[in-house]
N, C-alpha and C positions, 0 to 999 in steps of 0.2 A: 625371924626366918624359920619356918616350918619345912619341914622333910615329911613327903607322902610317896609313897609306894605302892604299884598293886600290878598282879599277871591280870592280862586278859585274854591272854592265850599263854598254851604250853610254849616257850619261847619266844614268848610278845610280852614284853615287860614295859610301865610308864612310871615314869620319877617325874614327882612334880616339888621344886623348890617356891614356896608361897612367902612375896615378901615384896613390901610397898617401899623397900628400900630404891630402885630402879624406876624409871620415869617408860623406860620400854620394859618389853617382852621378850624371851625367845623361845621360841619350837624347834625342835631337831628331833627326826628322828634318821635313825643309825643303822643302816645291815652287815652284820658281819658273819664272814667267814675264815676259817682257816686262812692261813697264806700260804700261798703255793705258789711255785716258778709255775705251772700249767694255765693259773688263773687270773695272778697278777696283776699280767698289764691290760687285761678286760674290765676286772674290776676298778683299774685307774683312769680306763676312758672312759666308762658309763656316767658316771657323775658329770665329765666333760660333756659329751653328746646328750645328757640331760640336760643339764642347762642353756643348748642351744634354741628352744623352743617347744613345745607343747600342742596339744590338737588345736585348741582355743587363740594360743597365743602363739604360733609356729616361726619364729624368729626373737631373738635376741632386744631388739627394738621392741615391738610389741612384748614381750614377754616384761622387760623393764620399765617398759609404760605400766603394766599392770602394778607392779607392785610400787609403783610412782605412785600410784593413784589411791595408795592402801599409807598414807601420810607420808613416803617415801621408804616405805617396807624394804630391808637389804634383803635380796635373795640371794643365797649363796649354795653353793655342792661341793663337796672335797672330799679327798680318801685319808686316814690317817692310817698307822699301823699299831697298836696297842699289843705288847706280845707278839705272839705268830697270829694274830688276828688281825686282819683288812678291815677297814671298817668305811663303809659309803654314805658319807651324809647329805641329808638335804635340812638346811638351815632356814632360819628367818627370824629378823630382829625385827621388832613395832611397835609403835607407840600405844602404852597402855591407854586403855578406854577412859581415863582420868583426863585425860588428856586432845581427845578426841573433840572440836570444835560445836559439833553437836550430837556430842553424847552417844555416836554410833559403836558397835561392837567391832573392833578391827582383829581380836583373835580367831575368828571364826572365819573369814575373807583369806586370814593369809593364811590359815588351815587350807582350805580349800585352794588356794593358788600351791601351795607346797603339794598337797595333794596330786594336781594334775599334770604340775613337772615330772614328780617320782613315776606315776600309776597310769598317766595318758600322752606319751612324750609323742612330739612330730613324727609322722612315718611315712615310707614310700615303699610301695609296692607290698605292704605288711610287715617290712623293717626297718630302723632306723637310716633315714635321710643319708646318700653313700655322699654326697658331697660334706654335710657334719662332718661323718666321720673319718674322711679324707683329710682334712684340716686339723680335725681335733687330734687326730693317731697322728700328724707332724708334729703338730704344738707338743705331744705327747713324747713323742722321740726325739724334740729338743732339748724340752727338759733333762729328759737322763743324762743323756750328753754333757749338759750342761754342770753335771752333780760335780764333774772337777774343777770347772773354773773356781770355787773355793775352796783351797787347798788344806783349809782347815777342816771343815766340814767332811771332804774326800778321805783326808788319815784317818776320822773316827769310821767313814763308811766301811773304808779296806780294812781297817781293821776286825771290825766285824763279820764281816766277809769271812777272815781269815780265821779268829776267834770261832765264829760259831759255824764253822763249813759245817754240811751234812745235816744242818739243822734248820728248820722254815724260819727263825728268826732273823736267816742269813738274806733272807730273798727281800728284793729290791722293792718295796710295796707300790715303785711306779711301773714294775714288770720291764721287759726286754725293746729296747729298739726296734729290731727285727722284726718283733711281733706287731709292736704298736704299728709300721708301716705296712705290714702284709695282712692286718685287721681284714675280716670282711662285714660289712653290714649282715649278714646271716649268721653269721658266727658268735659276732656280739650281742645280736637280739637273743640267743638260743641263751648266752650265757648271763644275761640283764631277766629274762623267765625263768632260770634256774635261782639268781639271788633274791628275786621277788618272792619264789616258792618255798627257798630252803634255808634263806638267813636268817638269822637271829635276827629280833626286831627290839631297837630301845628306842619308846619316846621320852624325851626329857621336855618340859616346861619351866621355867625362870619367869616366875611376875605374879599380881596382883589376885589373878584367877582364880577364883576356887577351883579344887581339884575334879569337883562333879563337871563341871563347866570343861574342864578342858582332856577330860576322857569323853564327855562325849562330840568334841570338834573331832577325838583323834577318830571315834567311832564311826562319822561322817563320813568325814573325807580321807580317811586308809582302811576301810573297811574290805580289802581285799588282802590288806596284810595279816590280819588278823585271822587266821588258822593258824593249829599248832602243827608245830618243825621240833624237829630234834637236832638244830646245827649246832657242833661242839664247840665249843667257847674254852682252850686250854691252852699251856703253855709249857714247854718244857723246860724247868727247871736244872743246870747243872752246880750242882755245889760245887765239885769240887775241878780244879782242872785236867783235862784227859791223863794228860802224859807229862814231860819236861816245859818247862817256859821255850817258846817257839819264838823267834826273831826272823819278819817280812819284812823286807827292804825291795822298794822300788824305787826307779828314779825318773825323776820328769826336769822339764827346764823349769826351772824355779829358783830363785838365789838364795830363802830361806828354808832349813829344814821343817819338817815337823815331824813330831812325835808323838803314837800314842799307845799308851799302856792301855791293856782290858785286863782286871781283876774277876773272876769269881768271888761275890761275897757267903760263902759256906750256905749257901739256900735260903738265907735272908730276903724277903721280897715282901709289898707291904700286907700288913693285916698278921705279919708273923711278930709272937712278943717283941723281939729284940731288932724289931724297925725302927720305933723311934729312935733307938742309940746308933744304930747305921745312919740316920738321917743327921745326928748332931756331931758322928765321926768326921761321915761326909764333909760339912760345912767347914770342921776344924782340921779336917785336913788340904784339901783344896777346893771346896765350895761356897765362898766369901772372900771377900775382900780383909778379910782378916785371917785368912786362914795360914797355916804352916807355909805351903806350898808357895801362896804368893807372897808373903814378907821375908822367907831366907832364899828359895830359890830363884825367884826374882829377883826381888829387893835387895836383897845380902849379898847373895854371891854371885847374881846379875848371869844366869848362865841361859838364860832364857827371854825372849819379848813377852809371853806370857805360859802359865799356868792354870790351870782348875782341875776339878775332877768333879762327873757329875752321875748320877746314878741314875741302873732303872726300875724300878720299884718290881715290876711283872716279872722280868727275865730273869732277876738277880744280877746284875751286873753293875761295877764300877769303872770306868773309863776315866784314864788321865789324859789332859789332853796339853802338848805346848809346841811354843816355837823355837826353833833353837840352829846356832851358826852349827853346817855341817860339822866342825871340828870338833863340836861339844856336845854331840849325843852319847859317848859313854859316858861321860862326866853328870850330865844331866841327868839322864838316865839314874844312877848311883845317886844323886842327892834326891830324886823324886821316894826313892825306895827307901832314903835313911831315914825322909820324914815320917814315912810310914811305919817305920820300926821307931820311934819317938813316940809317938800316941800308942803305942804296942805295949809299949815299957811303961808306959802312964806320965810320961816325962810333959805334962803341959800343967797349965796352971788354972786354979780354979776362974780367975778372970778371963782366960780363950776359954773355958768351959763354957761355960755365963754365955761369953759373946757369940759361942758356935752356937746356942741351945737359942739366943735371940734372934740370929738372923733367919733359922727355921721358922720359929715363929712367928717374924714376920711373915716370910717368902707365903707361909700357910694362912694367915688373915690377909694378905691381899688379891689370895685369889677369890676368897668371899667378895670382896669388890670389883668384881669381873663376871656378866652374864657367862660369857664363853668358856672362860676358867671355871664356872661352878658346872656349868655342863661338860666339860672333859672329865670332869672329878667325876661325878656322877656315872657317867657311861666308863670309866674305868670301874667303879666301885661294882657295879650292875653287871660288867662283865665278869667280876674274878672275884665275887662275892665278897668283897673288903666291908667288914661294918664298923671301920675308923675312921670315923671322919669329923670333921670341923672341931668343933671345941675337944670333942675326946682325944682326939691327935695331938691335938696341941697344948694339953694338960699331960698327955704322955711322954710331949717332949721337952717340958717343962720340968721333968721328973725325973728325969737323966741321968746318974750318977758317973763322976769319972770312971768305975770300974765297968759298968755296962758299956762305957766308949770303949777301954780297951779290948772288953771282952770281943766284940763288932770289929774292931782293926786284928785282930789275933786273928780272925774267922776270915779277915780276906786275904786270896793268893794267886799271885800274878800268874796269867794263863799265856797273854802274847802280846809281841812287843811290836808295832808297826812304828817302819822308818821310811820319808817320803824323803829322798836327797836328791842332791841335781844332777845332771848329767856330766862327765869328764869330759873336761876340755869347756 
């Protein structure tokens, strides 16, 4: 497995991972912007009303015949959020040319179908189709809606919410309800010209390709991306937390609580020395199945259905997350903390060391086994200039020492406490 790199414009960057490990391919390329409450829920429909259809292929059907016809090409668009970054993709898995019945080139086909989703999408009247976008801005403001029917999911959203108020990490990277149904097809064409002109561009490749070969499919068929931008690709970092630890309690109908702590890890985030011993704190504190968290506050003292804690490498942040009978969140609470001050003291033993430092190492070699996992890695790495990765990472955290964990647990401190409880009566 080879790692290739190269700008082809000032803010047009291509990562190619070269390797006959995979029987497919994928292409993705990525626009990203800032996150912002203003832009949000534009940049979460455009990818939708992208994939609606295209000049060529101007419907759904046809558009899926095409890449049926490319061995069964998946096309796919989604938004993700990395940091305070939005990020707009357009995807496509296919079978390497090895594989191809007679020997035809299928990288370049689905370049080109990728191409004319992003760069020539169906229009009306010179904007995107208002029936699209009528449909896709509901689908759009279901979704959101939707974010609390799991209540687990919801503690960690509120929580951050609350945790990072006043800060873009806080914003919703599906944008606003209101917005997504009051969308106008003018409005969102205006703002689909702005990210075309002003976004940050990553293309990534996974597969067999040489590198020359698949800079110039990208040359082909995105050759309108390719000018330089200056869009800023940053993230705000808080080490430490503002003020006192802050306690949010809301209540819904629900018969279980939930719980979740957000930690500042002291501006820990990755590509910083002392990441890998955050990553193997992490694991030994509640990110495994071995961890503290889940064998005593679980297991032991049973005060909980479950436990973890998982981190985010960009923002710096740790998050605990559990479920717990309304009667038992100070209780819970107080044992999530004591373990914390347990790996603080150094109070754990060389075999959970061992065992937190494996389960990283695993979690890190099986994303090498995933096209879409090696491309997340990648267009994080490409955004926030990380040059750790694959075996270096994982020789890092191989290298661990019980004092670097503690050192990593001393450095995190709990910023605020979100409590989801039920209603009285």
């Amino acid at each position: 497995m080879q790692q290739y790199w190269k700008r082809l414009a000032d803010g047009v960057e291509l990562a190619v991972t070269q390797t006959d490990k995979f029987k497919t391919g994928l292409l993705a390329v990525t626009l990203t912007i800032p996150l912002s409450a203003a832009s949000a829920t534009a940049g979460a429909l455009i990818p939708e009303v992208l994939y609606r259809g295209s000049r060529n292929y101007p419907d759904m059907e046809r558009l899926s015949a095409a890449a049926d016809a490319l061995y069964g090409a998946s096309l796919s668009t989604g938004v993700r959020q990395r940091g305070e970054s939005q990020c707009v993709s357009v995807l496509c898995g296919f079978i390497d040319d090895r594989y191809a019945l007679d020997g035809s080139a299928v990288l370049e086909p689905s370049a080109a179908l990728m191409g004319e989703v992003l760069l020539d999408p169906a229009t009306q009247e010179g904007v995107f189709r208002r029936d699209y976008l009528e449909s896709e801005g509901a689908n759009l403001a279901d979704r959101i809606q939707a974010r609390m029917n799991d209540k687990r999911s919801w503690a960690i959203f509120r929580l951050i919410q609350e945790m990072c108020a006043g800060e873009a990490y806080a914003v919703d990277k599906l944008g606003e309800v209101a917005q997504a149904k009051a969308m106008t097809a003018e409005r969102l064409w205006a703002d689909y010209q702005s990210l075309c002109s002003g976004a940050k561009v990553t293309f990534y490749y996974g597969g067999a390709a040489q590198p020359a070969r698949v800079e110039d499919a990208v040359r082909r068929f995105f050759a309108p991306l390719l000018t330089g931008r200056t869009a800023p690709v940053d993230c705000l970092v808080v080490p430490e937390p503002k003020g006192p630890v802050r306690t949010v309690t809301d209540a819904m109908d629900v018969t279980q609580g939930k719980l979740a702590m957000g930690f500042r890890t002291g501006g820990v985030t990755m590509g910083s020395d002392s990441y890998p011993a955050l990553l193997v704190c992490n694991a030994l504190y509640g990110g495994s199945a071995n961890s503290k968290l889940f064998i005593n506050v679980r297991e032991k003292m049973s005060l909980c259905y479950y436990a973890s804690s998982m981190l985010d490498k960009i923002k710096g942040l740790m998050v605990v997350s559990s479920g717990v009978e309304f009667s038992t969140f100070d209780r819970t609470q107080e044992a999530i903390l004591a373990q914390l001050d347990t790996i603080r003291r150094g109070d754990f033993t060389e075999d959970e060391l061992t065992a937190a430092a494996r389960t990283v190492v695993c979690s890190l070699r099986s994303r090498q086994d995933s096209q879409s996992q090696l491309e997340d890695d990648q267009l994080t790495r490409l955004l926030f200039h990380d040059s750790q990765e694959g075996e270096s990472l994982i020789g890092a955290v191989e290298a661990v020492t019980a004092d670097q964990v503690v050192e990593a647990a001393q450095k995190l401190k709990l910023d605020t406490v979100y409590r989801l409880t039920g209603k009285e009566g």
